[in-house]
C-alpha positions in Angstrom: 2.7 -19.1 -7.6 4.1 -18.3 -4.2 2.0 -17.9 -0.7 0.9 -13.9 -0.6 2.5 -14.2 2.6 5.5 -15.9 1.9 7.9 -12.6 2.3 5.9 -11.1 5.1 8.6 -12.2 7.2 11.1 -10.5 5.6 8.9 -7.3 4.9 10.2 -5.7 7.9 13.9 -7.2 8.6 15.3 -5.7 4.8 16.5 -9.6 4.5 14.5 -9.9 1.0 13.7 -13.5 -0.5 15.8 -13.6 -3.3 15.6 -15.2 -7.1 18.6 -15.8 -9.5 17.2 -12.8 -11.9 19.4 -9.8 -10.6 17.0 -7.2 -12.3 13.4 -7.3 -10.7 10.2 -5.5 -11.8 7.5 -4.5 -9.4 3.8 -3.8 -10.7 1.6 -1.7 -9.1 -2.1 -1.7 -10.7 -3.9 1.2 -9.3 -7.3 2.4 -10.0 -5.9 5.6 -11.7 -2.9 4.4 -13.4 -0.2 1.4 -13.1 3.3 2.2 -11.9 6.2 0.0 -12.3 9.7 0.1 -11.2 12.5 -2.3 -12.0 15.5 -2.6 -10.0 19.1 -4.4 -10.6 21.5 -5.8 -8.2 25.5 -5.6 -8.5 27.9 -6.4 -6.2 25.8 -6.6 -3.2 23.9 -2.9 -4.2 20.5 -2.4 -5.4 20.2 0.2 -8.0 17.1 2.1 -9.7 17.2 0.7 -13.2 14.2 2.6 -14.5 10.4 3.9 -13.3 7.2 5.1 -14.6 3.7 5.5 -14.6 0.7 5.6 -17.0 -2.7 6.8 -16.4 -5.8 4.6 -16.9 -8.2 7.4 -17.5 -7.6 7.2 -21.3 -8.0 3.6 -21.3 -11.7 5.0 -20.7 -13.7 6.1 -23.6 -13.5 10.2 -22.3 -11.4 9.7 -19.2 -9.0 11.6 -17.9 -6.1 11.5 -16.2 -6.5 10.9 -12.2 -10.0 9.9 -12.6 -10.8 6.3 -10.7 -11.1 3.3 -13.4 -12.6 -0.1 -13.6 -10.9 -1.7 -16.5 -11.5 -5.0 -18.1 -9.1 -7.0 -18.5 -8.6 -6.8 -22.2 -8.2 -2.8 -21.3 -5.9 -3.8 -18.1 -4.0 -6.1 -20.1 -3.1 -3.4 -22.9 -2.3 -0.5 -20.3 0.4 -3.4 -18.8 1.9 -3.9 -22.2 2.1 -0.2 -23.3 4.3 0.9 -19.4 6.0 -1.6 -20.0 7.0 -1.0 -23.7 7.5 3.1 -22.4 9.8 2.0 -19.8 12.0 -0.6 -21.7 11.5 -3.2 -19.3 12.0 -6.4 -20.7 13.0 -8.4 -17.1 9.5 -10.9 -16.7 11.2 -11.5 -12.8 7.9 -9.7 -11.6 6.4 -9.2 -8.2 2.9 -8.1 -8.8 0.9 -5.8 -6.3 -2.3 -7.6 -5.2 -4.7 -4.3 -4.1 -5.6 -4.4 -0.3 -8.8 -3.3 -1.1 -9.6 -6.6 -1.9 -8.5 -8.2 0.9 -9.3 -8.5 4.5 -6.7 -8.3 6.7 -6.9 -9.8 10.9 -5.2 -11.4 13.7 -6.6 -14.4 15.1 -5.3 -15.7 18.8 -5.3 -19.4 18.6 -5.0 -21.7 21.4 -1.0 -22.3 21.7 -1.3 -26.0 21.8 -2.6 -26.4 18.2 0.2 -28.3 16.0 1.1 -26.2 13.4 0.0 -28.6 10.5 -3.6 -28.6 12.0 -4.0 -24.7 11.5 -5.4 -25.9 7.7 -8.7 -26.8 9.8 -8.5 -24.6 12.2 -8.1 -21.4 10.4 -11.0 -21.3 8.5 -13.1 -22.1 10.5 -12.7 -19.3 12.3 -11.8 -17.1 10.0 -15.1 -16.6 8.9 -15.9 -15.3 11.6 -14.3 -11.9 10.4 -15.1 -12.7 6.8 -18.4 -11.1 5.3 -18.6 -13.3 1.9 -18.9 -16.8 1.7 -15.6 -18.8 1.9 -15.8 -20.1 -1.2 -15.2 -16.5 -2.5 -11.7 -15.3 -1.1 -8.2 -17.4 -0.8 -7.0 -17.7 2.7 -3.1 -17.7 3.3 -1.9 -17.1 7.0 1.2 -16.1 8.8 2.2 -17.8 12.4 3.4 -14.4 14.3 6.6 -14.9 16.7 6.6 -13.8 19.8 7.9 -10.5 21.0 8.7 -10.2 24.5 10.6 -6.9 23.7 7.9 -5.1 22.4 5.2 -6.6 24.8 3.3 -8.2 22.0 2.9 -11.7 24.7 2.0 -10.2 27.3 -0.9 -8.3 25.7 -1.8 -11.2 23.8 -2.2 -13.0 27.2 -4.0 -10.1 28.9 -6.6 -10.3 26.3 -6.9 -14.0 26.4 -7.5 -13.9 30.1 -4.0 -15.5 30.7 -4.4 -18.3 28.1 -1.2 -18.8 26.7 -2.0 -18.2 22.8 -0.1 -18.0 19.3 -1.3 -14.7 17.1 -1.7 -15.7 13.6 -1.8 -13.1 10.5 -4.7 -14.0 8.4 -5.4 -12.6 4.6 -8.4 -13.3 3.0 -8.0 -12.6 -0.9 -11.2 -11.9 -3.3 -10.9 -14.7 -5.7 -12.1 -12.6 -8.6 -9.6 -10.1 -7.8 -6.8 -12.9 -8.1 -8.7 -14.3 -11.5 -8.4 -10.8 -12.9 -5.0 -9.9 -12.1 -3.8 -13.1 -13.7 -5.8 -12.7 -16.5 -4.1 -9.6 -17.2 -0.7 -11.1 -16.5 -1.3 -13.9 -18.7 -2.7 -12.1 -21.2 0.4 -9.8 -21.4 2.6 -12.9 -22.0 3.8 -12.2 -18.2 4.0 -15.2 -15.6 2.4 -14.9 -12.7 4.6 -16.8 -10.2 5.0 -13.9 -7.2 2.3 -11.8 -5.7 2.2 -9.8 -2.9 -0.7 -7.7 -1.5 -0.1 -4.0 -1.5 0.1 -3.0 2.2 3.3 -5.5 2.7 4.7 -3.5 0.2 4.4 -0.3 2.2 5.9 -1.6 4.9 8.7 -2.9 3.6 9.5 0.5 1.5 8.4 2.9 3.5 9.9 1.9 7.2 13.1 2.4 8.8 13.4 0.0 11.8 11.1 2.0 13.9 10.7 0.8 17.7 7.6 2.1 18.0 4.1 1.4 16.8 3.7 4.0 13.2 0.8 4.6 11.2 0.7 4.8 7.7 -1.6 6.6 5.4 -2.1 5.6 1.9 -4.3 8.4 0.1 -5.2 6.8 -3.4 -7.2 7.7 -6.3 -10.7 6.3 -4.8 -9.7 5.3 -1.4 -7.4 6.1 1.7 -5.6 2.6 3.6 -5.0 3.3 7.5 -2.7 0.8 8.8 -0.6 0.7 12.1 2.4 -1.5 12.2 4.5 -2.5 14.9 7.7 -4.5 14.8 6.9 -5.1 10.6 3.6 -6.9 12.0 0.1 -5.4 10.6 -1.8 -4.6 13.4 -4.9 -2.6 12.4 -6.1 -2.1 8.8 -8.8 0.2 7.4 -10.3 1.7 4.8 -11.0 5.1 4.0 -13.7 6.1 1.0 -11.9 8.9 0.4 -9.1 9.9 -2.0 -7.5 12.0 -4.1 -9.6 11.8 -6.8 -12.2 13.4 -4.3 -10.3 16.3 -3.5 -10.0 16.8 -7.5 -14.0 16.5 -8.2 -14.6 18.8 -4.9 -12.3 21.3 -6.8 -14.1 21.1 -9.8 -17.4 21.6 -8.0 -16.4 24.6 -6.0 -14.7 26.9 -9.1 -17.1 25.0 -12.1 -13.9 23.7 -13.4 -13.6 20.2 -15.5 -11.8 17.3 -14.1 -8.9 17.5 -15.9 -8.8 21.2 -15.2 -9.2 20.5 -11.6 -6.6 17.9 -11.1 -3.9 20.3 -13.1 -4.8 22.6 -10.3 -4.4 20.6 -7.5 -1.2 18.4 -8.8 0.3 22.3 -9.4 -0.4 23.6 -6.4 -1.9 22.1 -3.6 -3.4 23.1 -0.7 -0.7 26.6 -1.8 -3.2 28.5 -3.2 -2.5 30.3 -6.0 -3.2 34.0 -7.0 -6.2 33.2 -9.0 -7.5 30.8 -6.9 -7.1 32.0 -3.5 -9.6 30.0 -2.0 -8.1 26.8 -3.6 -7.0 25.1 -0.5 -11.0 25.1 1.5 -12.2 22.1 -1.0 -9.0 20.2 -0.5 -9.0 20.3 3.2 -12.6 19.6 3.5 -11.6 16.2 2.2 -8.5 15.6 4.2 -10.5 16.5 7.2 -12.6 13.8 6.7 -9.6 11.6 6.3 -7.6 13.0 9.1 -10.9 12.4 11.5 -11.0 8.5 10.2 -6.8 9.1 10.5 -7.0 9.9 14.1 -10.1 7.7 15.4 -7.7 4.6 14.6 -4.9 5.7 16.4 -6.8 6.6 19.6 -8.6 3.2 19.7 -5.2 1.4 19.2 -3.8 3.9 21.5 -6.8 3.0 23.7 -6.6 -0.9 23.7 -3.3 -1.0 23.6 -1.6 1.6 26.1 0.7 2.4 22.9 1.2 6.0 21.7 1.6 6.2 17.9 5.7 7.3 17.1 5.5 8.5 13.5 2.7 8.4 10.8 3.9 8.0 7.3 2.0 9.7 4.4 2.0 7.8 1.1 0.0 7.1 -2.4 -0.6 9.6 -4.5 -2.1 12.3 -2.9 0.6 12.3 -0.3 2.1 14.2 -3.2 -0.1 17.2 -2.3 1.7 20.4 -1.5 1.2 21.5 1.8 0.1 18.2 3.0 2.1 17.9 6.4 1.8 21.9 7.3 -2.0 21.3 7.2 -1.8 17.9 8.7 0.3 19.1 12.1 -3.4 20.7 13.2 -4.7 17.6 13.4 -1.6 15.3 14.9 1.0 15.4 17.5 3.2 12.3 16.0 6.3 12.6 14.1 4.8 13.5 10.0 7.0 12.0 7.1 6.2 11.9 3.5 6.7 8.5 2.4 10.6 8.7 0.7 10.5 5.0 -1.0 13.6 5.6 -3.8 15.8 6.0 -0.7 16.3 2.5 -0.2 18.2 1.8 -4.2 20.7 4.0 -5.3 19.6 6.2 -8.3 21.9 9.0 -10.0 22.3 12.1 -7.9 20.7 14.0 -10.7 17.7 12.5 -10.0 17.2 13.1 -6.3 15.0 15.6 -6.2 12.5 14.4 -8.9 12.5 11.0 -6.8 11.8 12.4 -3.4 8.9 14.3 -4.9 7.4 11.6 -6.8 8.0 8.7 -4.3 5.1 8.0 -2.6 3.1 7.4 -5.6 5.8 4.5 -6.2 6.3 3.0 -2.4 4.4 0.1 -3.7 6.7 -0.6 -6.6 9.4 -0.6 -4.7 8.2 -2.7 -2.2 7.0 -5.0 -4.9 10.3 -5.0 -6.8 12.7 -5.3 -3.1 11.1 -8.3 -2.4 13.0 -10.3 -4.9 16.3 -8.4 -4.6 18.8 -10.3 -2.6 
C-alpha cells in the first residue's frame, strides 16, 4: 500500500503519479452512497470512461435514499460489488477515498535542523499533542512542506516561531479502524488495496485551478460539512461541520410532516426555489445552511485574522452543493468569489453530456480526484 500522502505533492501541480494501467477507477465511499468514476488515458488525454452512484440507504433494512448510513462491512462490501457491476468497470487500477472524517489533519513547525530521517521520532511525539486518542489508535504519515518565499509562507512561519528558522510539516493521523474497514471491504470485493488517498487531497486536486490566492472550500455531505482553506495546494485549516444535507432533508420533513424520502425528492427538485405548493420550502433549508455559513465564515476570519490573508474564492462541493439556489442565498453571507465545484472539467467527456456533468459534479469531485491521481 502506498503512503496516504504520497501524491500530496502532486495534488496541486496537475503532475499526477502515474501507473502502467491507462484506465483508473476512483472510489468514493460516502455515508449516503458510493460514487465511482473511472477514467482512460490516450495519447496524452484523459477521458471520462464511465460514472455513477448508488445509494446506501437501501443497504438499510427501511432506508432510504440520502439518508446517513453505518454499513458493515459485509453490507459495504456488497454495495462496492453491485456500482461496480452497474457501471461495467472491470479496471482493479483503484485509488480509494479514505473519509476525512476520520482523520486529523495539522501542521507542525519543527526545528529546521532536524535530519529528515529522524522526523520518525520526532513526529510523534509531538503529534500527540494535537491527537485526542491514544497513538496506538490512528496511522501517522507526514508530508515535509517546501518553502514558499512567493507566497510568504517562511516568513510567517518565522514570525510565529519568534524568528526560529523552522520546516512546516503536514501531519495526518488516520483512525486505524477506519483503515481496517475500508480494506475489509476492498478485500472482500476481490479488489486490492494498494493506493489510498484521504478525501480532502482529492478536493484539491479536482476542484482547483492554480489559484494564487488562499480559497476555501466547502464540502456539504450527507451527515457532515468539511471546511478547508488551501493555499499554494497546501492544507492549511481543516474542520468539521455536524451539519449536512441530510439535515436540510429531515428539517423539511419536520416543517411540512412529510417522510424522508418525500422530503429529499423535494429538496433534490427544487431547492431553496420554492415551488407553488410549497412556498415556504426554502426557510427549513436556509436555517441549516445558516448554521453552516456561520461555522463557513468564522474560519475564514480567524485565518484571515492570523494570517493577514483575505480569502480569494470559496468552492462549494459534495452533494448538497447540488442545491438550487445555493450561491444566490450564499452571496448574503460572503464577499469572495462563489463557484460550484465543476470536477468533470478536467477529463474530456462527450459534448452531449456537458450539462448533466456540470450539474452532478460536485457530488463526484472526490472521484475524480481519486481516479486523476493515477492518470499520467
Amino acid at each position: 500500500m502506498d503512503s496516504i500522502l504520497s501524491s500530496i505533492k502532486n495534488a496541486f501541480s496537475g503532475l499526477f503519479s502515474g501507473a502502467g494501467d491507462n484506465r483508473v477507477v476512483g472510489i468514493d465511499i460516502g455515508t449516503s452512497s458510493i460514487k465511482v468514476v473511472e477514467l482512460k488515458k490516450e495519447g496524452g488525454r484523459v477521458i471520462l470512461d464511465t460514472y455513477g452512484a448508488l445509494a446506501l440507504g437501501q443497504y438499510n433494512e427501511g432506508g432510504f435514499i440520502g439518508q446517513v448510513t453505518n454499513l458493515s462491512v459485509e453490507n459495504l462490501t456488497k454495495a462496492v460489488i453491485d456500482v461496480l457491476r452497474e457501471t461495467a468497470i472491470t479496471s482493479t487500477n483503484i485509488v480509494l477515498g479514505i473519509p476525512s472524517v476520520s482523520c486529523i489533519i495539522f501542521i507542525l513547525q519543527l526545528p529546521s535542523q532536524i535530519e529528515e530521517k529522524n522526523l520518525a521520532l520526532v513526529i510523534p511525539n509531538e503529534a500527540k499533542k494535537f491527537i485526542p486518542v491514544p497513538l496506538n489508535d490512528v496511522s501517522l504519515d507526514w508530508y515535509v512542506l517546501p518553502r514558499r518565499e512567493d507566497s510568504g509562507n517562511e516568513a510567517r512561519v518565522l514570525a510565529e516561531s519568534g524568528g526560529v528558522a523552522t520546516m512546516s510539516v503536514l501531519v495526518v493521523a488516520t483512525l486505524n479502524e477506519t483503515l481496517t474497514k475500508y480494506t475489509d471491504v476492498m478485500q472482500k470485493s476481490g479488489l486490492p488495496v494498494d493506493s489510498l488517498e484521504i478525501e480532502v487531497f482529492s478536493h484539491i486536486r479536482s476542484v482547483m485551478t492554480r489559484e494564487l490566492y488562499p480559497v476555501m472550500i466547502v464540502d456539504i455531505g450527507a451527515s457532515k460539512t468539511k471546511l478547508t482553506i488551501v493555499e499554494h495546494g497546501i492544507v492549511e485549516t481543516f474542520r468539521l461541520v455536524n451539519k449536512g444535507s441530510q439535515d436540510m432533508t429531515q428539517a423539511i420533513s419536520h416543517s411540512f410532516e412529510l417522510s424522508f424520502e418525500q422530503a429529499e425528492n423535494l429538496k433534490k427538485e427544487h431547492g431553496l426555489i420554492a415551488p407553488p405548493e410549497y412556498p415556504r420550502l426554502a426557510e427549513p433549508i436556509k436555517i441549516q445552511l445558516a448554521e453552516i455559513f456561520q461555522e463557513t465564515n468564522a474560519t475564514i476570519l480567524a485565518f484571515e485574522k492570523r494570517y493577514n490573508k483575505n480569502i480569494g474564492k470559496i468552492i462549494f462541493t459534495g452533494g448538497g452543493a447540488m442545491t438550487h439556489g445555493l450561491i444566490d442565498y450564499a452571496k448574503q453571507s460572503f464577499a469572495s468569489e462563489l463557484a460550484i465545484a465543476d470536477p468533470f472539467v478536467k477529463v474530456e467527456s462527450p459534448v452531449f453530456l456537458s450539462g448533466v456533468l456540470k450539474n452532478t459534479g460536485p457530488e463526484f469531485s472526490i472521484a475524480i480526484g481519486l481516479a486523476l491521481k493515477k492518470i499520467q
